[in-house]
N, C-alpha and C positions, 0 to 999 in steps of 0.2 A: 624619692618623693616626687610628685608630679600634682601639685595644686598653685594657687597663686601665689605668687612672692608674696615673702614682708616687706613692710616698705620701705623703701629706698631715697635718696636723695632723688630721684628721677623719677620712683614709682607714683608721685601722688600728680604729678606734672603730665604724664603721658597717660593717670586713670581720666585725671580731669578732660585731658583733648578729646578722648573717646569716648567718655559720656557726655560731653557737651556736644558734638559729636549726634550722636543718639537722640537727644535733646531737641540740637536746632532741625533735625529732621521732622520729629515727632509737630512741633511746632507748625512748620511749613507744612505738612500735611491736614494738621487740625485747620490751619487757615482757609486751606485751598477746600475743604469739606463742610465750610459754614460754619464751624464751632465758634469761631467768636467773631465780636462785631467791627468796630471800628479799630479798635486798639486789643493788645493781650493783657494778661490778667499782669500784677505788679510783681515783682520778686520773690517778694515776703509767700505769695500764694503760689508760685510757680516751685518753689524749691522745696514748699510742702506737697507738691502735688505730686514731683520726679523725685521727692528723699534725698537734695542735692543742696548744696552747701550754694550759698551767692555769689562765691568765685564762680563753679559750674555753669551757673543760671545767667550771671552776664556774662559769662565769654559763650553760651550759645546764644544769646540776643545779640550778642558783637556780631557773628556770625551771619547773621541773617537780615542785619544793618549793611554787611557791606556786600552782600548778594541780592541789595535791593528790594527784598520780604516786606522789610521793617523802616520805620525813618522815626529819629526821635524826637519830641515836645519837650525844651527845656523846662521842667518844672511837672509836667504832665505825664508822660511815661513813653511807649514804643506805642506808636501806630499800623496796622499792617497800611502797602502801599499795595493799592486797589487796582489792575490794570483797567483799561477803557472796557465798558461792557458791548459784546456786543462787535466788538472790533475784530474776533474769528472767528466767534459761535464759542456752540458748550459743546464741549469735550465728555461725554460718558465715560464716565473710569468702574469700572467691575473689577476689583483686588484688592488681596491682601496689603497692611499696611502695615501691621505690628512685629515686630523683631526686627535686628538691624539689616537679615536679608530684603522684605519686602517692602520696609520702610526706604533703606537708599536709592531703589528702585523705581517706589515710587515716587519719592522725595525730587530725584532726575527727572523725572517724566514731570511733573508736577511745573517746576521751577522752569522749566524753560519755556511749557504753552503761555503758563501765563504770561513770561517777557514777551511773548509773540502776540500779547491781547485775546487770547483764549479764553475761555471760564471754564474750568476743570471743575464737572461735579463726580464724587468721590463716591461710591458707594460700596464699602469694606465688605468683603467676602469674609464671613465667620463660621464657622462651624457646626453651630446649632441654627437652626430655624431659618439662614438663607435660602438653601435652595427649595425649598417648599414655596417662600414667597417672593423666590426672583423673576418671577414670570409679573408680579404685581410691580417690583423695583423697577425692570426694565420698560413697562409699560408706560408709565408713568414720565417716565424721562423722554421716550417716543412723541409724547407730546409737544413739546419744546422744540423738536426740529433739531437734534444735535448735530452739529457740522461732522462729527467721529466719534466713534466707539472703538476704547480698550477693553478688553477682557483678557483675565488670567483664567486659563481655561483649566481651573481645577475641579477632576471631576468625580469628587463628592460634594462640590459645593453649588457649581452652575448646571443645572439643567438644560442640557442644550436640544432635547427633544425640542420645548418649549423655542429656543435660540432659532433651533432649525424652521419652525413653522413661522417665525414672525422674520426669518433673515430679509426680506422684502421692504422693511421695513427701516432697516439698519444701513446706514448709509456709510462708505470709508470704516469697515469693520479690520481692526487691527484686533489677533490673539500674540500675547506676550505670555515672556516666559515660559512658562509650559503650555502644553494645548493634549488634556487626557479627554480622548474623543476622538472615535471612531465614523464622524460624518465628513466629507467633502465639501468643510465653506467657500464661496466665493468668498477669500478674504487674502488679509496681508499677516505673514504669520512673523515672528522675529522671535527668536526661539533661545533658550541656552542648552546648549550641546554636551549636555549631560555622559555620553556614551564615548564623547573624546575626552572627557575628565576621568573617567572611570578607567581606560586605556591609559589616559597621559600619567597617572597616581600608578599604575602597574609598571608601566614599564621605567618608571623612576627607578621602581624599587630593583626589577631587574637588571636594571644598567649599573644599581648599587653592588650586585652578585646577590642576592637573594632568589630565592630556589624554591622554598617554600611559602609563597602567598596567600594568605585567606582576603578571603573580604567578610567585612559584616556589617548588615542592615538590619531591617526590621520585617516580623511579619506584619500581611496586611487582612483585612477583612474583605478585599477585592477578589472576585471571580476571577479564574487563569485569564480569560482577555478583557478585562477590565486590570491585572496588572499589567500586563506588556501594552500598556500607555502610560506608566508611570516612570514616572526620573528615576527613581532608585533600580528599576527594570533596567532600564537603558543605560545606566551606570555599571550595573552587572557586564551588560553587554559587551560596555570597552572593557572590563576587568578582562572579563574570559576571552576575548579577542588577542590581546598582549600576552596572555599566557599561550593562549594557542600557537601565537607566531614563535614563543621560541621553547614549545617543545614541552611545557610545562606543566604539572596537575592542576586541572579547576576543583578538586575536593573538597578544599576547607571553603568551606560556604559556612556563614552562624547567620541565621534569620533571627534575630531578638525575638524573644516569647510578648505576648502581650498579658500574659497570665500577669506575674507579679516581679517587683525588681528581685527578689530571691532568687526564684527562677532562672530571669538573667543573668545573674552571678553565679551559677550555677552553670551555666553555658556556658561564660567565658573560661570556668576551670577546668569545665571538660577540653575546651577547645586547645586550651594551653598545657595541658598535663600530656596529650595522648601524645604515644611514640612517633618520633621526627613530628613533634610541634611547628607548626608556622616560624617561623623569625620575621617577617612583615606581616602588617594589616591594612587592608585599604578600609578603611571604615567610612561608612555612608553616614555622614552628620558627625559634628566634634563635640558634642555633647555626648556620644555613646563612648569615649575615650576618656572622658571625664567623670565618667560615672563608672566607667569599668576599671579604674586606677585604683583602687583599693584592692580588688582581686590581683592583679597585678602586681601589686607590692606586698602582697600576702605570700604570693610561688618568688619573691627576692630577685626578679627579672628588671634587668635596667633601663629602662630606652635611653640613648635606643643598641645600646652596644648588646644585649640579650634579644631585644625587642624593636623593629622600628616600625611608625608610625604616620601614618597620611590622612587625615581628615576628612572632611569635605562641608564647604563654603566658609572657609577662612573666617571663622568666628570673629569680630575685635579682639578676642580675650587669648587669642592663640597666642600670643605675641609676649603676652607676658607672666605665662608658663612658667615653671623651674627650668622643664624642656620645653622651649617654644615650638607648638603644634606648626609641622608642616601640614598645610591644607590646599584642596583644589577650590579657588575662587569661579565660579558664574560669572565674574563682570556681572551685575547686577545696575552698576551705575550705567556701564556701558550700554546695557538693553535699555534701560529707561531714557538715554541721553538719543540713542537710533528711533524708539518708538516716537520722540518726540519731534529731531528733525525732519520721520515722516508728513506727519501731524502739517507741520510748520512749511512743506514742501510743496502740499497737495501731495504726493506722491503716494498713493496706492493702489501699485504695481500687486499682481495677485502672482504672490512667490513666499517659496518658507527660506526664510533667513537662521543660518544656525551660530552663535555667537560663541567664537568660541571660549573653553574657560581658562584660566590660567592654575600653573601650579608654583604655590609660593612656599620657597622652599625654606624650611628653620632648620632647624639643630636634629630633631625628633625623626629623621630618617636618616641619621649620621652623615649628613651631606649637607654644604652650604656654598653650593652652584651658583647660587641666585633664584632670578624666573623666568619660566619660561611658557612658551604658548607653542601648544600644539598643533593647531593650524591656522591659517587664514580663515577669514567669515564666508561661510559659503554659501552661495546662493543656489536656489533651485524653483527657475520657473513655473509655476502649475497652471494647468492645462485643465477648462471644464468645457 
């Protein structure tokens, strides 16, 4: 079996750290983006808002009381605490903010301009209808004179043709986290190094003795170069790097169908029935290991003594697994903690910073090492 525990003496203690957790992020974000005014909403409205019990809700209000967000009014409730306006400039933020990858991230990045007297205004990259009108978002904010610009350079969402004609305009331009775009900014990039997670998750499994490796992502709707600027490209890249150095078949490749989840289950049976089957999987996102565990316990395959398993971006939820997901982490806090102390520095030096990711190792690749980090942060000058 591979779904979440029952609960435990311990399991309701460690769901609550993690969604509060979740919570006091969520929170710090809606602040730092105007959502509310002087104070946040009461309990009673916050716990119907997240479906979270009022233990939940005040221990991520605690949270964000003693990280200085919040300060409380006996009798009146949490007030946010307002840094000086004015006191660093506005900070343009272009990014993702929903789920617990882009939220900690930005939640980092967030929390620290403002201790520095920043005004971080927040403009979420969404799926539908941003990039048509981020040429009008970004304009708009140009007005105001922002001391810096973040961007997450995701590219089905930012338009960076538009990016590229107004860069003149854009002062101290910082791309985070990823950057899918084929232009030469004059800019400061700090990046997560995707292509040594995808390497570091391989060669784990080969130093386990495993022999036969797949990886499995997803397909995409992207033209061939419009993929190889995306993170799951460049995670292939370290995949098949690790095999090649020691001699190994790159074969088992599964790109997920986008057709229908049948389909997909469909693929994973193929993948695991056909002669000398895989025994590891670097699988690109821990959600694709969680949805494909049904097919998996249908062929009576165990992880990871039949089967082992590598994730990718350390879900919270890996942890408390039957088999706890080993996954490759981004440092996610870590990038948004670096774009900040830029920010906070003056410092934008025109160079891609690549961050590296770590691989945290559970139960679910039969090995418990600990963790470990694949290389030091590396820097690389650029030159216009």
């Amino acid at each position: 079996m591979y779904h979440k525990k029952a609960s435990t003496e311990k399991g309701p203690s460690l769901l609550t750290t993690v969604k509060s957790g979740r919570i006091a992020a969520q929170l710090k974000t809606d602040i730092a983006s105007g959502v509310y005014g002087e104070s946040i909403p009461g309990s009673r409205m916050l716990a119907g808002k997240y479906r979270a019990n009022f233990k939940t809700i005040n221990k991520a209000i605690s949270r964000l009381v003693a990280d200085g967000t919040l300060y409380h009014v006996r009798g009146k409730g949490a007030f946010i605490r307002r840094p000086p306006r004015g006191a660093g400039g506005i900070i343009g933020m272009f990014m993702r903010v929903s789920g617990h990858l882009y939220l900690d991230m930005a939640s980092a990045l967030i929390g620290k301009v403002q201790e520095a007297g920043f005004l971080p205004v927040v403009n979420e990259i969404t799926p539908d209808g941003f990039r048509i009108n981020f040429l009008s978002y970004i304009s708009r904010l140009v007005e105001h004179d922002p001391y810096a610009f973040v961007i997450e350079g995701v590219g089905g969402n930012i338009n960076f043709t538009h990016l590229k004609n107004m860069r003149h305009k854009l002062q101290n331009l910082i791309f985070g986290h990823i950057c899918e775009h084929g232009y030469d900014f004059d800019a400061t990039y700090i990046l997560a190094d995707y292509q040594a997670g995808g390497y570091c998750a391989a060669k784990h499994l080969i130093e386990l003795g495993h022999s036969r490796i797949a990886f499995v992502g997803s397909e995409t709707r992207f033209t061939p170069a419009q993929y190889r600027l995306t993170s799951q490209y460049h995670a292939l890249r370290g995949f098949k790097q690790a095999l090649r150095e020691h001699d190994l078949s790159e074969q088992h490749i599964l790109l997920e169908s986008l057709v229908s989840p049948e389909h997909i289950a469909s693929q994973w049976r193929g993948l695991l029935t056909i002669k000398d089957r895989p025994t590891a999987l670097v699988v690109f996102a821990d959600h694709r290991i969680v949805r494909a565990m049904p097919v998996i316990r249908s062929l009576k395959l165990s992880v990871p003594r039949d089967l082992a398993l590598v994730g990718f971006f350390d879900t919270p939820w890996c942890s408390i697994l039957d088999v706890p997901l080993t996954s490759i982490s981004i440092d996610e806090k870590r990038i948004g903690t670096m774009i900040a102390e830029r920010i906070i520095k003056g410092d934008f030096t025109k160079e891609r910073i690549m961050v590296p990711p770590r691989l945290v190792v559970r139960s679910s690749c039969g090995s418990l090492k600990g963790i470990s980090t694949p290389h030091e942060v590396h820097n690389e000058k650029l030159s216009y």
